[in-house]
N, CA, C and O of each residue as an XYZ file, in Angstrom:
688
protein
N     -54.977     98.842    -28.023
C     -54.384     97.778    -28.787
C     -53.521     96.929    -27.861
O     -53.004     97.373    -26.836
N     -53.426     95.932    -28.207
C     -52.504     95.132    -27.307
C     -51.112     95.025    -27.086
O     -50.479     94.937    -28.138
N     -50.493     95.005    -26.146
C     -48.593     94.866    -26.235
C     -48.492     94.038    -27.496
O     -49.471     93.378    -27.846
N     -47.367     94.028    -28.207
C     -46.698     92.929    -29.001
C     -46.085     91.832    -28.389
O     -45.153     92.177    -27.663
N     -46.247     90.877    -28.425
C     -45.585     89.495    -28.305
C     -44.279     89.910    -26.790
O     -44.124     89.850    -25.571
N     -43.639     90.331    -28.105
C     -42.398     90.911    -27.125
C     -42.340     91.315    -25.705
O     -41.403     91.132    -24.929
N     -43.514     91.910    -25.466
C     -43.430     92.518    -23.979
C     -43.841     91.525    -23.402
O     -43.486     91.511    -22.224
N     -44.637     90.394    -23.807
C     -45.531     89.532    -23.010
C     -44.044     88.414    -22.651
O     -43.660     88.224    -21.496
N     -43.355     87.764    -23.905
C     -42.500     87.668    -23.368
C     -41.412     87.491    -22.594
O     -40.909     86.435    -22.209
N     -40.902     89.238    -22.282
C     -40.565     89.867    -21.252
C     -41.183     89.717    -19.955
O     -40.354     89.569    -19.057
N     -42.033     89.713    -19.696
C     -42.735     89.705    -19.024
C     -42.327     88.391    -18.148
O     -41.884     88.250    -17.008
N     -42.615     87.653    -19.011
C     -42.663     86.139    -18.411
C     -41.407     85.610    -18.326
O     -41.130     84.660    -17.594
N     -40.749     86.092    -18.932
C     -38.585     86.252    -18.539
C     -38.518     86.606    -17.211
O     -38.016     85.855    -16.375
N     -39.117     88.007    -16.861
C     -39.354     88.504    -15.655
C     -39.621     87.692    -14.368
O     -38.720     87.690    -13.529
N     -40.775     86.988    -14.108
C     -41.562     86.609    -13.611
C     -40.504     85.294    -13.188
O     -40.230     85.029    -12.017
N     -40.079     84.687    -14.136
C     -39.669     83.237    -13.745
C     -38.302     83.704    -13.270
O     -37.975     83.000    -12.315
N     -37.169     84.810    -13.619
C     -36.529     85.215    -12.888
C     -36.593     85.045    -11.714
O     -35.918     84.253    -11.057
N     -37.705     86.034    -11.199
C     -38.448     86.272    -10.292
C     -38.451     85.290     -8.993
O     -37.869     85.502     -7.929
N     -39.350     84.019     -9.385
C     -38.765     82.471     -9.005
C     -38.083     81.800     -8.712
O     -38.159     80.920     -7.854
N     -36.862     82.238     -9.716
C     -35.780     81.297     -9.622
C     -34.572     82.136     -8.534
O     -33.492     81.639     -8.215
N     -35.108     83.572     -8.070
C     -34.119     83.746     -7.465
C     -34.000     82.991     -5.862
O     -32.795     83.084     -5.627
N     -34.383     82.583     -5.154
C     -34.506     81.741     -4.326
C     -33.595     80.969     -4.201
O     -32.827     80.811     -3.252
N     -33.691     80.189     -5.689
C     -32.752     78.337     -5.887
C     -31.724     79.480     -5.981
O     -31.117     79.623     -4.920
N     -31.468     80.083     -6.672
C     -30.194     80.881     -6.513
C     -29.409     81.298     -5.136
O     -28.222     81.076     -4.899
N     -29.813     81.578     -4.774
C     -29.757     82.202     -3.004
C     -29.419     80.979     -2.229
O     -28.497     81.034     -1.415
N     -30.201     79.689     -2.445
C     -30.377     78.367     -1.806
C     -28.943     77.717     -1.905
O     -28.105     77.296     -1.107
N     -29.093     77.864     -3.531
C     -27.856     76.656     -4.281
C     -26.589     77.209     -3.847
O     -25.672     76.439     -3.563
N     -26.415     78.694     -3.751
C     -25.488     79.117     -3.388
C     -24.767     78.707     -2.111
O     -23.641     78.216     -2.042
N     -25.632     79.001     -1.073
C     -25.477     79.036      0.101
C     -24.915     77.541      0.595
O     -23.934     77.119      1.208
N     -26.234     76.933     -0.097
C     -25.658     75.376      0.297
C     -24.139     74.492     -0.861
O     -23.606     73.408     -0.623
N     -23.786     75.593     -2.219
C     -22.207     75.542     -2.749
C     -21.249     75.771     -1.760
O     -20.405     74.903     -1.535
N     -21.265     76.899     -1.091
C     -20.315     77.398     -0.123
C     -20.047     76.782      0.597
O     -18.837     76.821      0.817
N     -20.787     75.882      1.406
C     -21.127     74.667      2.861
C     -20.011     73.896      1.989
O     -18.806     73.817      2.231
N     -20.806     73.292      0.801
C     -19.772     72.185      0.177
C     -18.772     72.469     -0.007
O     -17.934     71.599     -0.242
N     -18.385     74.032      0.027
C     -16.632     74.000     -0.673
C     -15.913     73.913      0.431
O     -14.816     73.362      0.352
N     -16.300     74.354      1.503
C     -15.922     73.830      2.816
C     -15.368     72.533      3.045
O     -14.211     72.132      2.917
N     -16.889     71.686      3.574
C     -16.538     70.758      3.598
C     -16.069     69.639      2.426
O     -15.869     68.475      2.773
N     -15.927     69.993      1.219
C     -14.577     69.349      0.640
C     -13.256     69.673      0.614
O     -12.359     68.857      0.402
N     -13.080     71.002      0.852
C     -11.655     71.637      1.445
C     -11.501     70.891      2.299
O     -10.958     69.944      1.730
N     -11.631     70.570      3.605
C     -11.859     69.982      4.467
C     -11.577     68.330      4.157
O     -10.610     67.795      4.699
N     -12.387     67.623      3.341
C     -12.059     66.090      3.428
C     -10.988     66.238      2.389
O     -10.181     65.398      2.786
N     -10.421     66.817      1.216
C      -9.937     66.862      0.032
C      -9.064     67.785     -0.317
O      -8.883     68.236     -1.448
N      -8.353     68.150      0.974
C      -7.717     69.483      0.636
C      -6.439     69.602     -0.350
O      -5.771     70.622     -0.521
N      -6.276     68.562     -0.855
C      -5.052     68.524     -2.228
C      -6.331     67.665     -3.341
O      -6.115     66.463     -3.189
N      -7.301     67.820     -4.165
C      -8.214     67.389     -4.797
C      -9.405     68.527     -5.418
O     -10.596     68.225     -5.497
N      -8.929     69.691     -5.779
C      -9.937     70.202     -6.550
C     -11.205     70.008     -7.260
O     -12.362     70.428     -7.287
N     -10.099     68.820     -8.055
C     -11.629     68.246     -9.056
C     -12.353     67.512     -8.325
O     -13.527     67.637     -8.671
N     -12.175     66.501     -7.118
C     -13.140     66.043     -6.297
C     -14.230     67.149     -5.549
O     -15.451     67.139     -5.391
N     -13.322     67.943     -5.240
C     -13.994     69.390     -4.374
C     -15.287     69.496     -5.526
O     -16.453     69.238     -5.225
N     -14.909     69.862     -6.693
C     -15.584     69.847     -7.821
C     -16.943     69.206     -7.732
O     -18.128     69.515     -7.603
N     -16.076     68.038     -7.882
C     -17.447     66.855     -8.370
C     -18.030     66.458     -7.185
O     -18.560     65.347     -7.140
N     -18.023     67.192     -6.197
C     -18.942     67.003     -4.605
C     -20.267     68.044     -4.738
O     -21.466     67.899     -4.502
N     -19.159     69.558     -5.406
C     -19.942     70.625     -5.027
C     -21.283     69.995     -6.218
O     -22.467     69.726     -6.015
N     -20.476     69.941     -7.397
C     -21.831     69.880     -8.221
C     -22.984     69.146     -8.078
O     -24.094     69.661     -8.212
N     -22.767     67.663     -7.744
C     -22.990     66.051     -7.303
C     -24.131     66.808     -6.505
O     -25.228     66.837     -7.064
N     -24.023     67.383     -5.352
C     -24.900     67.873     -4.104
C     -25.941     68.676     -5.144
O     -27.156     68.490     -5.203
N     -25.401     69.323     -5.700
C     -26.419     70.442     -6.084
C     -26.833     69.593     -7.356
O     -27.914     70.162     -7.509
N     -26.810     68.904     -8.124
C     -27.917     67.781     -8.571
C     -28.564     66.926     -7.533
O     -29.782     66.835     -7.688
N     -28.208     66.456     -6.798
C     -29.061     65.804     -6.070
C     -29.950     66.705     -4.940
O     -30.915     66.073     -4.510
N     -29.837     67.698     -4.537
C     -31.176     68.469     -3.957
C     -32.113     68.776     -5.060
O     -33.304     68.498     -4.927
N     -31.511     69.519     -6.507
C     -32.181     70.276     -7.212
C     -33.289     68.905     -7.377
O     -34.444     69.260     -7.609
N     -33.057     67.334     -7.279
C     -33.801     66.277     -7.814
C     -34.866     66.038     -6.793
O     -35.916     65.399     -6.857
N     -34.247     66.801     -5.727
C     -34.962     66.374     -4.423
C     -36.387     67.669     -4.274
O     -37.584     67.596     -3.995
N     -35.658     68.516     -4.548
C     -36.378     69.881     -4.928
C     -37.719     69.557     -5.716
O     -38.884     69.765     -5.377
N     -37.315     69.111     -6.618
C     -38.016     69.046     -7.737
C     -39.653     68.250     -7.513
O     -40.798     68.651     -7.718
N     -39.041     66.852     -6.955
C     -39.520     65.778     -6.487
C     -40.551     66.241     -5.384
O     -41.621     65.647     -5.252
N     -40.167     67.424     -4.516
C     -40.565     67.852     -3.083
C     -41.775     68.728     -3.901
O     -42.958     68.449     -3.707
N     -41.439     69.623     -4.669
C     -42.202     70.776     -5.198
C     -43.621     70.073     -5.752
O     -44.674     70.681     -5.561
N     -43.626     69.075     -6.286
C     -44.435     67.999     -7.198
C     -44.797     67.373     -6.400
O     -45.954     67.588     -6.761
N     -44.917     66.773     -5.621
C     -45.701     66.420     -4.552
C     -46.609     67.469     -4.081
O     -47.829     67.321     -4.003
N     -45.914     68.626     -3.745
C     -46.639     69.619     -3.064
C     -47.589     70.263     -3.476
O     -48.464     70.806     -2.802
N     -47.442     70.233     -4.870
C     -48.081     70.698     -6.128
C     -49.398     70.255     -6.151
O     -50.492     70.816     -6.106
N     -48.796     68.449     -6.278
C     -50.460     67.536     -6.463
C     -51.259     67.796     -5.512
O     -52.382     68.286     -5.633
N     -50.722     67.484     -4.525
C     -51.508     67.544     -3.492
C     -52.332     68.779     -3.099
O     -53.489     68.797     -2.679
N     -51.578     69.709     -3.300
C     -52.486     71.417     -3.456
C     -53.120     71.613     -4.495
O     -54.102     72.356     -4.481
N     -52.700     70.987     -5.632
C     -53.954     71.028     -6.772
C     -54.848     70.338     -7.142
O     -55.603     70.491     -8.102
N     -54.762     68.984     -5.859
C     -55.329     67.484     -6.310
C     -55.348     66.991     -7.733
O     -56.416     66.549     -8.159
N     -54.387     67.012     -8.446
C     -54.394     66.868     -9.792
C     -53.021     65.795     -9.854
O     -52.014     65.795     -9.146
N     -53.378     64.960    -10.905
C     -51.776     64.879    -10.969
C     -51.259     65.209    -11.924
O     -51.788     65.248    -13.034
N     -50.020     65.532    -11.628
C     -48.700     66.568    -12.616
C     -49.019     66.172    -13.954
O     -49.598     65.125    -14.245
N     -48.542     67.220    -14.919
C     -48.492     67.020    -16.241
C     -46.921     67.134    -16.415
O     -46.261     67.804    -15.622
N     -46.319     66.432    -17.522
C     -44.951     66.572    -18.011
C     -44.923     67.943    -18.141
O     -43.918     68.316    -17.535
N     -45.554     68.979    -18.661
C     -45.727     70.619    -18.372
C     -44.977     71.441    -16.712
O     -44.398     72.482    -16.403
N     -45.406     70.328    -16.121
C     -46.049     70.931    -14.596
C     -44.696     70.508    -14.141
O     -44.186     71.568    -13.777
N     -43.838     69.568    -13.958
C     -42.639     68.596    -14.092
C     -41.325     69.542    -14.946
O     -40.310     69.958    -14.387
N     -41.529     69.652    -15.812
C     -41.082     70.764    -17.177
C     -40.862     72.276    -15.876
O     -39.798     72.720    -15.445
N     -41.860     72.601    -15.649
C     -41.652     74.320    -14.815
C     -41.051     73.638    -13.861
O     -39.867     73.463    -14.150
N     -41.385     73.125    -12.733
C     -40.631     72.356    -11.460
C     -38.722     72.612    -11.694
O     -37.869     73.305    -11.140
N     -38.743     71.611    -12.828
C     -37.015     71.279    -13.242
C     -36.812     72.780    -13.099
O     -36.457     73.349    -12.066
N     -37.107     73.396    -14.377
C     -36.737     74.590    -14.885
C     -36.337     75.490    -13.988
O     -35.330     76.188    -14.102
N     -37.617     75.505    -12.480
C     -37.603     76.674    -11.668
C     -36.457     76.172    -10.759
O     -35.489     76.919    -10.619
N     -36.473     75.024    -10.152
C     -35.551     74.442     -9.048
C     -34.121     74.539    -10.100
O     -33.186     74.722     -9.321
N     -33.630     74.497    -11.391
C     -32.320     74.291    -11.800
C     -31.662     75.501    -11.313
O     -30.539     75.597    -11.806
N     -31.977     76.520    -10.471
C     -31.037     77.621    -10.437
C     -30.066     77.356     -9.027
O     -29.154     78.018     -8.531
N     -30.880     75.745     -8.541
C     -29.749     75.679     -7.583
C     -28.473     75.092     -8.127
O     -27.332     75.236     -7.689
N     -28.983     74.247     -9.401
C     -27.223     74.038     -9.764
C     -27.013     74.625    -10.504
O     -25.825     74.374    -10.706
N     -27.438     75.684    -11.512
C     -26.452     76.604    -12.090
C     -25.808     78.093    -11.241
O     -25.093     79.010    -11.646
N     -26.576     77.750     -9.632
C     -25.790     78.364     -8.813
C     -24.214     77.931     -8.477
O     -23.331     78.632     -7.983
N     -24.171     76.813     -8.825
C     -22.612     75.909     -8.563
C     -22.079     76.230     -9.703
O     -20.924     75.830     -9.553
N     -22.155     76.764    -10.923
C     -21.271     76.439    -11.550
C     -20.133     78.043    -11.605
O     -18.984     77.841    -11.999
N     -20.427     79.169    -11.305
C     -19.652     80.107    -10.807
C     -18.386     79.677     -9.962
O     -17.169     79.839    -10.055
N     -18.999     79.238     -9.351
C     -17.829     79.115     -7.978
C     -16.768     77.566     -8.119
O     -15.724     77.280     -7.531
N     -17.589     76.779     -9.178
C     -16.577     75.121     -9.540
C     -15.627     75.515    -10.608
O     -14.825     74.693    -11.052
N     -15.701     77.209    -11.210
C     -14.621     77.272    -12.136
C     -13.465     77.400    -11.605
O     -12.502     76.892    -12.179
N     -13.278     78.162    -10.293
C     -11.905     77.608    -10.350
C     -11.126     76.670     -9.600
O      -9.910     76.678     -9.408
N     -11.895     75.953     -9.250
C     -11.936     74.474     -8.862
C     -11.347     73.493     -9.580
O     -10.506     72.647     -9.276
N     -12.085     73.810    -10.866
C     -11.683     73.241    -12.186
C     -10.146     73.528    -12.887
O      -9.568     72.517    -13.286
N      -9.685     74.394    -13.004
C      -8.487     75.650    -13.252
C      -7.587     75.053    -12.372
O      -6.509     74.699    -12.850
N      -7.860     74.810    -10.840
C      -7.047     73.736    -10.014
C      -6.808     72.618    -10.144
O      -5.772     72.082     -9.751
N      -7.901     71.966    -10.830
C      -7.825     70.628    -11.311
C      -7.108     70.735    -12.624
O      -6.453     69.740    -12.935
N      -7.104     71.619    -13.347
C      -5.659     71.555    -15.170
C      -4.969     71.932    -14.357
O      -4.199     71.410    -15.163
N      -4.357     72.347    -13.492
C      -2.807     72.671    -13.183
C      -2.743     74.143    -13.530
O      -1.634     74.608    -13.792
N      -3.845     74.956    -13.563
C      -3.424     76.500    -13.983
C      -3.289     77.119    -12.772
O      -2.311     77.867    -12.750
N      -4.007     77.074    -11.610
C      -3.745     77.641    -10.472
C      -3.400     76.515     -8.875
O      -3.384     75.288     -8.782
N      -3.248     77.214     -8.193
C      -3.165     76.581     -7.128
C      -4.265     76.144     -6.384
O      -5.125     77.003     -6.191
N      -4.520     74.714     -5.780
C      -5.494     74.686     -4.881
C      -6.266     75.686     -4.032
O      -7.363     76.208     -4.229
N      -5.409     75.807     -3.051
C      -5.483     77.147     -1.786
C      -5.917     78.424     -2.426
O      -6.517     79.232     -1.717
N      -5.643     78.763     -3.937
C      -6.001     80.076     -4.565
C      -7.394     79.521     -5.183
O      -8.320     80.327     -5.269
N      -7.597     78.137     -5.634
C      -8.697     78.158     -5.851
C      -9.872     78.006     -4.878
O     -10.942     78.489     -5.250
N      -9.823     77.431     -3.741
C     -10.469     76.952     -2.394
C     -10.960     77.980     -2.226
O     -12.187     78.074     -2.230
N      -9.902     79.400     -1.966
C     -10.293     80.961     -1.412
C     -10.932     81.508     -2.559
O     -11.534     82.555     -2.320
N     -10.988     81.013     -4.011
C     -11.335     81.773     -5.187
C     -12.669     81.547     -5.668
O     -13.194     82.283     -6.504
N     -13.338     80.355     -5.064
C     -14.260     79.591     -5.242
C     -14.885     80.272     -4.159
O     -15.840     80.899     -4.616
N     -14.753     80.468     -2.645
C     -15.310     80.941     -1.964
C     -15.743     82.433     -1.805
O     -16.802     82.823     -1.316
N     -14.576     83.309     -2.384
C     -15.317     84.646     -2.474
C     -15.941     84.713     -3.999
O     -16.638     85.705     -4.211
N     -15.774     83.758     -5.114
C     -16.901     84.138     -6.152
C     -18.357     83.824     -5.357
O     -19.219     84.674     -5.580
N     -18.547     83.291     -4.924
C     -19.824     82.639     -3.957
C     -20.320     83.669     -2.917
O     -21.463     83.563     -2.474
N     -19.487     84.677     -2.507
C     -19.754     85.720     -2.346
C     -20.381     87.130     -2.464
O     -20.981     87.991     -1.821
N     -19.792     86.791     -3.874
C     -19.715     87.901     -4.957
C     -21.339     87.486     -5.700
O     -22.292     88.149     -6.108
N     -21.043     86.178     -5.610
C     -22.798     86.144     -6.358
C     -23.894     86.835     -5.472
O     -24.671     87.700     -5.879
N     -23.836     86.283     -4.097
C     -24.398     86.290     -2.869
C     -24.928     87.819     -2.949
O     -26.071     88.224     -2.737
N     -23.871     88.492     -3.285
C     -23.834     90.104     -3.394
C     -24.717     90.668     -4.672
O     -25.444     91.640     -4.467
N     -24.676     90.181     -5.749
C     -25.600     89.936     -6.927
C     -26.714     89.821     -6.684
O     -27.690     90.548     -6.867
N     -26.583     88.920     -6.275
C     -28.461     88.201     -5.833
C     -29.169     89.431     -4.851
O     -30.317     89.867     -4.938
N     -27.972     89.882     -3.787
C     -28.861     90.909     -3.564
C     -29.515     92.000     -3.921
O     -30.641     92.385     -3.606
N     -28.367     92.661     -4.898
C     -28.456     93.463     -5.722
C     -30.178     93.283     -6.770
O     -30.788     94.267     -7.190
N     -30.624     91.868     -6.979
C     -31.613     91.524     -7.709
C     -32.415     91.452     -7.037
O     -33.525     91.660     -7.527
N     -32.342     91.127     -5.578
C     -33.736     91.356     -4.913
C     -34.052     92.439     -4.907
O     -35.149     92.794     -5.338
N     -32.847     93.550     -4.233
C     -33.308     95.085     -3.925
C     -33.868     95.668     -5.430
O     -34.683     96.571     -5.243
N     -33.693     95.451     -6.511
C     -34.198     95.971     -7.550
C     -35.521     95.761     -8.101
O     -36.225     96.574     -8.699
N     -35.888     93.860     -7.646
C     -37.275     93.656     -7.624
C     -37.786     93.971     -7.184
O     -38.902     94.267     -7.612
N     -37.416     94.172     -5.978
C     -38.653     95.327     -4.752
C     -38.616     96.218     -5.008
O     -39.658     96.763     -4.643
N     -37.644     97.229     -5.755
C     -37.598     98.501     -6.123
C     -37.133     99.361     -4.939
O     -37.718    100.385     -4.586
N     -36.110     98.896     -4.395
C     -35.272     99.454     -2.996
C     -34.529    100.464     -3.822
O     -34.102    100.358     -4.971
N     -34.459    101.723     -2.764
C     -33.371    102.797     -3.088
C     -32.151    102.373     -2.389
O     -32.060    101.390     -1.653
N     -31.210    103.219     -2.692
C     -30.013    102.887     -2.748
C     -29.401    102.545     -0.814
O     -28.236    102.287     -0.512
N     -30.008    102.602     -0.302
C     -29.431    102.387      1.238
C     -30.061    100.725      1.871
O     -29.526     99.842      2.542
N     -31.198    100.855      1.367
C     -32.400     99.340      1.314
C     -31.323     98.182      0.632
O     -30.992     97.092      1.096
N     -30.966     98.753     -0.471
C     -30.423     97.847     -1.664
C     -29.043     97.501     -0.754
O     -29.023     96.330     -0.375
N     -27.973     98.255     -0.370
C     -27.351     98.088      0.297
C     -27.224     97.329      1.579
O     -26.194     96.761      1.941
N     -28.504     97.370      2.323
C     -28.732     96.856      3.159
C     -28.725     95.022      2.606
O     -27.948     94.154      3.003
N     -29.881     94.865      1.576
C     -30.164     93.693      0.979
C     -28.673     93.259      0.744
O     -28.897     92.058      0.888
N     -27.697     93.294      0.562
C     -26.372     93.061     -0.221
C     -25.797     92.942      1.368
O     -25.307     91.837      1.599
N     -25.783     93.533      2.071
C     -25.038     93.293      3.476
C     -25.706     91.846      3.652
O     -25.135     90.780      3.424
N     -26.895     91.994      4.057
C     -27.779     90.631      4.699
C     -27.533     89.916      3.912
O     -28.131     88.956      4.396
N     -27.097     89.528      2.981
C     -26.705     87.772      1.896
C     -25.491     87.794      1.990
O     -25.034     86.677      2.232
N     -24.542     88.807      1.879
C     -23.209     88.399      2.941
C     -22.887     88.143      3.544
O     -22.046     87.245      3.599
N     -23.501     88.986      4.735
C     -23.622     88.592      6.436
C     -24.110     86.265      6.097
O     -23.632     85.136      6.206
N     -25.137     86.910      5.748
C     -25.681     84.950      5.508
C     -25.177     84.269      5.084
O     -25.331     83.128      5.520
N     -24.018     84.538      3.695
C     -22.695     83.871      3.424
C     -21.753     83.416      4.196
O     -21.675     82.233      4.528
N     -20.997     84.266      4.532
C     -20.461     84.603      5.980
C     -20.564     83.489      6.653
O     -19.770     82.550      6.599
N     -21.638     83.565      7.367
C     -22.246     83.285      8.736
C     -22.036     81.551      8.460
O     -21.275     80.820      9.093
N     -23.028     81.120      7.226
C     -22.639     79.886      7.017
C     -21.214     79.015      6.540
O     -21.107     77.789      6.513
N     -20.274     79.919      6.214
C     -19.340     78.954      5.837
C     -18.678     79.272      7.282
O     -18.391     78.205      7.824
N     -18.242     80.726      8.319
C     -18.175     80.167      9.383
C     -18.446     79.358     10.513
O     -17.724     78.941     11.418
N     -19.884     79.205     10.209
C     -20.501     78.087     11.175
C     -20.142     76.058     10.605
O     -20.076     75.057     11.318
N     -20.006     76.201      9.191
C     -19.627     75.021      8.603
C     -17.535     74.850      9.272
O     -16.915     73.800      9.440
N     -17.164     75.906      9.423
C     -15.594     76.309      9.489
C     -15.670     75.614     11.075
O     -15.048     74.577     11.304
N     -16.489     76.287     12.132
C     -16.289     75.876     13.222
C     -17.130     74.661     13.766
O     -17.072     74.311     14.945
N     -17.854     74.093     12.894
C     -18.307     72.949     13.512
C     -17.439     71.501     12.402
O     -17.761     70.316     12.489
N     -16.740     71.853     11.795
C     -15.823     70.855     11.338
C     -14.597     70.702     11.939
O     -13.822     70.016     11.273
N     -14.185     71.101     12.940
C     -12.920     71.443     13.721
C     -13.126     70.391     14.714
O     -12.318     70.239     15.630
């Protein structure tokens, strides 16, 4: 007899997960760069910090999108359907709902609830902390035991890391 609805579904919850962890990983990586370098041009301006980080990560996800659809036609010789356009958005949006973790307390700086400098550093290790997540979701998709998985969670730190110090020392 066949699965019920439900698993199929699931299934396909799964799958586009699956996909979207990438823009996740991406959007992130390239949030962190930005919180940088708006710390950097804006360092009393939260909500600008803000409206940079997000701003960027709409405009790749458009660029993304745009890039993917091209790539698409041309590999399928077809041209796109509003369907095909529809998955594109959908799959590429996880680079900006990768920004919105790390612009909360950006935002919180911008009402006057916290301090800049607590949000600058607060924004940067949530971006971290996702970084650490995401690994956690790869090692589980692959079905890594517990030292693999660990490993996966070092390496998107280490890559966290690596990029906001390399953004740290080439803005100096």
């Amino acid at each position: 007899m066949d699965a019920p609805p439900l698993v199929d579904h699931a299934r396909a919850r799964a799958a586009g997960a699956h996909e979207r962890l990438p823009g996740f990983i991406y959007g992130t990586l390239v949030v962190l760069t930005m919180i940088v370098v708006g710390a950097k041009a804006y360092p009393d301006e939260p909500g600008v910090v803000a409206a940079l980080v997000v701003v960027t990560a709409a405009v790749l996800w458009l660029a993304h999108v745009y890039a993917h659809g091209v790539a698409l036609s041309v590999s399928e010789e077809k041209r796109l359907s509003l369907a095909d356009v529809r998955h594109l958005a959908r799959r590429e949006g996880s680079i900006v709902q990768a920004a919105l973790p790390p612009v909360a307390p950006l935002l919180l700086a911008a009402a006057g609830v916290i301090s800049t400098q607590v949000a600058l550093w607060a924004a940067i290790a949530v971006g971290l902390v996702v970084l650490g997540v995401l690994g956690v979701r790869f090692a589980r998709i692959r079905g890594f035991g517990t030292l693999r998985t660990c490993a996966a969670v070092a390496a998107n730190l280490a890559f966290g890391v690596l990029v906001v110090a390399l953004k740290l020392l080439l803005a100096h």
